[in-house]
C-alpha positions, -999 to 999 in steps of 0.1 A, spaced: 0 0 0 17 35 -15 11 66 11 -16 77 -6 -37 49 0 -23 46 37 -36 84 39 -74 79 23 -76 46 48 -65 75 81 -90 96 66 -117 73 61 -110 60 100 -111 96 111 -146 108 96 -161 72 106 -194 81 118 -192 51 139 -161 61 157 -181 95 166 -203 73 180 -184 53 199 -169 85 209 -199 97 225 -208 59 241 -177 62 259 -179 95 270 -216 95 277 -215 81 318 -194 100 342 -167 83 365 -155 100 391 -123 77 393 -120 78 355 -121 116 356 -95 120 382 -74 95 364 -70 71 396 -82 38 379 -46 25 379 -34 41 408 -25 15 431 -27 42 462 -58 62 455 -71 21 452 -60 11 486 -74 48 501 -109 38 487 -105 0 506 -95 20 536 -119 42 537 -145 16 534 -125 -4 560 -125 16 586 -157 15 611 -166 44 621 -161 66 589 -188 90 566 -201 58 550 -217 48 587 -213 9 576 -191 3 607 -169 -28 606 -197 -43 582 -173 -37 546 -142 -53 567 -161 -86 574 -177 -89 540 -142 -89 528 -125 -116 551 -161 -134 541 -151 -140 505 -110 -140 514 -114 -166 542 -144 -187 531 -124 -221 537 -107 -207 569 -122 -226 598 -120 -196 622 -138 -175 596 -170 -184 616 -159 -170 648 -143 -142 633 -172 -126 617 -193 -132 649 -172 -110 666 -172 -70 674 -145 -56 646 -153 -23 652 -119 -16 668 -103 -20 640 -76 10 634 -67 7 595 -33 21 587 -25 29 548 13 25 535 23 15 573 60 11 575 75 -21 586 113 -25 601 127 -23 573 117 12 558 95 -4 534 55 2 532 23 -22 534 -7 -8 514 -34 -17 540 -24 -27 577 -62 -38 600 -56 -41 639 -77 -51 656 -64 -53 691 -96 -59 712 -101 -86 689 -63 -102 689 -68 -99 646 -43 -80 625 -42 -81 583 -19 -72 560 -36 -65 525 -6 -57 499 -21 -41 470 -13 -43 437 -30 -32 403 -8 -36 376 28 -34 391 46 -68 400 56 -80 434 91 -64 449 122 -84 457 111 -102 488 79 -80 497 54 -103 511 80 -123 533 93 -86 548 53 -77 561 51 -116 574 77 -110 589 72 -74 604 35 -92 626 52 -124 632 86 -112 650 65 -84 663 60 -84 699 24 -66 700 13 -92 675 29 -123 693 -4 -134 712 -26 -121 684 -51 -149 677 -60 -141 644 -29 -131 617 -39 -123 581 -27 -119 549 -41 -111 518 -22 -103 482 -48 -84 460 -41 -84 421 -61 -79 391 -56 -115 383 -75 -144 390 -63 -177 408 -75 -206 424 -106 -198 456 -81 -188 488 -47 -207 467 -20 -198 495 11 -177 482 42 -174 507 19 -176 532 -8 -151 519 -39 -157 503 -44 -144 471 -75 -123 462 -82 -105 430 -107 -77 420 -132 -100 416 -133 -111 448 -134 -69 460 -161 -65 442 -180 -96 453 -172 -82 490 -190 -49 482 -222 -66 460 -229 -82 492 -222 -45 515 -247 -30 491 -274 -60 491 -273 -64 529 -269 -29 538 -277 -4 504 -310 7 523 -289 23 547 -265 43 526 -269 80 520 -273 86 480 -242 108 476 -221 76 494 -241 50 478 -229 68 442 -195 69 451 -197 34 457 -213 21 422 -188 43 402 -158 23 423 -177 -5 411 -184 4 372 -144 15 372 -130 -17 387 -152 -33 357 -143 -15 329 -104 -9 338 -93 -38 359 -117 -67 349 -120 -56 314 -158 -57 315 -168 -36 287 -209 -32 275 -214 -54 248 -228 -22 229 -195 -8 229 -175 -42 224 -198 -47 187 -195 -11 183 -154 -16 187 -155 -46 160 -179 -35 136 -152 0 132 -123 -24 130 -137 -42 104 -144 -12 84 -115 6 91 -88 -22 97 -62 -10 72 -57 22 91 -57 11 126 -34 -16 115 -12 10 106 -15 32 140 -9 -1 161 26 -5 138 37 28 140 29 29 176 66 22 193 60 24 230 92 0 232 117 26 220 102 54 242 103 33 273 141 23 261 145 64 256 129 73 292 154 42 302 188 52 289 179 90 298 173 76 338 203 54 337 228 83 325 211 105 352 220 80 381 255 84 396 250 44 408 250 29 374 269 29 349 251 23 310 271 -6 289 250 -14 261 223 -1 245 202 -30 226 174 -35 204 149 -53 233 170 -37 263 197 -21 281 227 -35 300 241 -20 327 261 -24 360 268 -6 396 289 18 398 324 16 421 330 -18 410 366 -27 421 373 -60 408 352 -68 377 379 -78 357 396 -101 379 362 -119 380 362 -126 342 364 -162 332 392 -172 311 382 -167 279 359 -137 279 385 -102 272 363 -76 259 326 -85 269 317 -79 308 302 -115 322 275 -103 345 251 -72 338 217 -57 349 194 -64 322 173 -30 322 136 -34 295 138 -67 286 116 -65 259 128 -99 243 106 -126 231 75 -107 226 71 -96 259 48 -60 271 65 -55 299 96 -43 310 112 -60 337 147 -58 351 169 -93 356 209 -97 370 222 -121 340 253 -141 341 269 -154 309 280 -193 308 321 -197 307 334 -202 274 360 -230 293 346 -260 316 375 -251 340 359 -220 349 324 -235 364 338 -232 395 344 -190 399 307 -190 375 291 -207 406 309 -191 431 294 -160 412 259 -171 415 266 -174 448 276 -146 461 253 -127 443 223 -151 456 239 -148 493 238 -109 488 202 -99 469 182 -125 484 173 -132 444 174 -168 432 189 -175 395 175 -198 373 187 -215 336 214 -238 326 239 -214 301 231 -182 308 217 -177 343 189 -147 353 171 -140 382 134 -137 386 123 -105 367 111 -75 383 86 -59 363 91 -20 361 66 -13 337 36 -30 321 17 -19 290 -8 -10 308 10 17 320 22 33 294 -13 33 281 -24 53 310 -2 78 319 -10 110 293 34 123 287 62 109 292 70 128 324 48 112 341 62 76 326 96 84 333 81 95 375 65 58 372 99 46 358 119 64 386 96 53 416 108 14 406 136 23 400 144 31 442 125 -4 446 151 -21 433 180 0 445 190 -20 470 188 -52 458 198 -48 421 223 -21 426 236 -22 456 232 -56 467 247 -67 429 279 -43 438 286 -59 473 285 -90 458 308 -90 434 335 -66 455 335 -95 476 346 -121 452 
């Protein structure tokens, strides 16, 4: 297809009469949430479950949200039943309470009267941190207030679904699903007692979790969407290929790496970029036998290999070109292992788990690149200590 004809297919997609009414369709019913842009905010999220959490707030539904909750999380717990009997109305709910260790949990219930405390860690679209879940265990279990609490729960809330109450390093996993199932049942039980303006606040919380975390979109919209693509398909063919959110993210990338005085940038490649710490002392002493030029060990920033949306972050380690030097590759591993807490996996080359820094869902949601490259720079001090500095102590210490 010459430009021309690209150019009459963009034109013919832009004075769709459908589109303009698909326009209007999705425009048509306010969203509070939607309007404020906090659908994908992970925080503005967990201070609508605290506000609802918390007993004796403007909603006037007392501990009644917080047991509907721990109904559908807990449902083949055996103390659920004496749980929910019980007065939860001292329950003091703490947002992005810090644990020991500096770091944050999303949603912190204590109950004292009760001998209960939760830990609800919260996330939308953003993956799990280097050793998260295990740090907020651990924080109420070597916690002396906690040590005769009765009742000690944790709950991991994601956007994606699993298996009814499948356990995951001790917490039970719950998605949005289940959120919404807990406040169906506040609304059927206790709806009649709501005033309007709270009651509305509620049902858009609802509608957004629908249409922007569980993808539940109005079938009149869904045919709508088709009928235009398969009309138009030529030219949205063409946007979705000249679309390159991978080089922007790899742009924002190289441009935060540069600006950080505790990396230092190596290579810049098609699906990623390599990196290392900075103040490294003895990197080339830890070389295996053949390898001159090329470094053996890197932070793999993007990642955008095989396909993959999102970009995550990996320590890699390259196999020895000699048998004879196994044994300083596994000391390596090691070390680094001993060091980041991070497990690697593969035969050849080794990687650890990734850490995802940024899904395609974000970049879809956040309007300039300033606020991508804030998102990009927030992860990055996630993984500071682990990736960076925890990958530099290491490998002095060979």
């Amino acid at each position: 297809m010459n430009t021309t004809e690209q150019k009459q297919a963009l034109l013919q997609l832009l004075m769709s009469d459908d589109l303009a009414e698909l326009h209007a369709k999705s425009k048509r019913t306010f969203n509070i949430f939607r309007a404020l842009k906090l659908q994908n905010n992970e925080v503005k999220h967990s201070n609508f479950l605290g506000w609802l959490l918390t007993p004796f707030e403007s909603h006037n539904l007392m501990d009644t949200f917080l047991k509907e909750l721990l109904k559908v999380a807990l449902k083949n717990d055996t103390n659920l039943v004496d749980i929910v009997l019980k007065d939860l109305t001292d329950a003091k709910v703490t947002l992005e309470k810090t644990a020991n260790n500096g770091r944050r949990m999303d949603i912190f219930i204590d109950c004292p009267r009760n001998k209960l405390v939760c830990v609800i860690e919260n996330k939308v679209w953003s993956g799990e941190s280097c050793n998260q879940l295990e740090d907020y265990k651990n924080y109420v279990l070597n916690n002396d207030k906690y040590k005769n609490y009765e009742y000690k729960i944790f709950l991991f809330l994601t956007p994606y679904k699993y298996s009814q109450c499948e356990d995951y390093k001790g917490y039970v996993r719950i998605n949005y699903g289940d959120i919404l199932k807990a406040i169906n049942n506040l609304i059927k039980h206790c709806g009649c007692l709501l005033d309007e303006d709270v009651k509305i606040f509620i049902e858009h919380y609802i509608k957004m979790v629908e249409r922007n975390i569980m993808c539940e979109m109005d079938k009149e919209i869904v045919d709508l969407c088709r009928k235009i693509y398969r009309e138009n398909k030529t030219a949205i063919d063409l946007i979705i290929e000249n679309n390159d959110y991978k080089a922007d993210v790899l742009s924002i990338m190289e441009e935060i790496i540069k600006e950080r005085t505790d990396l230092q940038e190596i290579e810049i490649e098609k699906d990623g970029i390599l990196a290392l710490p900075n103040n490294l002392t003895n990197l080339n002493q830890l070389k295996y036998g053949e390898w001159t030029n090329d470094n053996i060990v890197y932070i793999h920033f993007i990642n955008f290999a095989q396909g993959h949306r999102d970009a995550c972050v990996e320590i890699l380690v390259a196999p020895p070109k000699n048998t004879d030097d196994n044994d300083k590759k596994s000391k390596m591993l090691a070390k680094i292992e001993e060091k980041t807490g991070l497990k690697f996996k593969g035969k050849d080359w080794n990687n650890t788990e990734p850490f995802t820094i940024l899904t395609y869902e974000d970049c879809l949601n956040y309007e300039n690149e300033e606020e991508l490259k804030a998102h990009v720079e927030r992860k990055m001090e996630e993984l500071k200590n682990t990736y960076i500095d925890g990958l530099r102590d290491a490998l002095n210490e060979l």
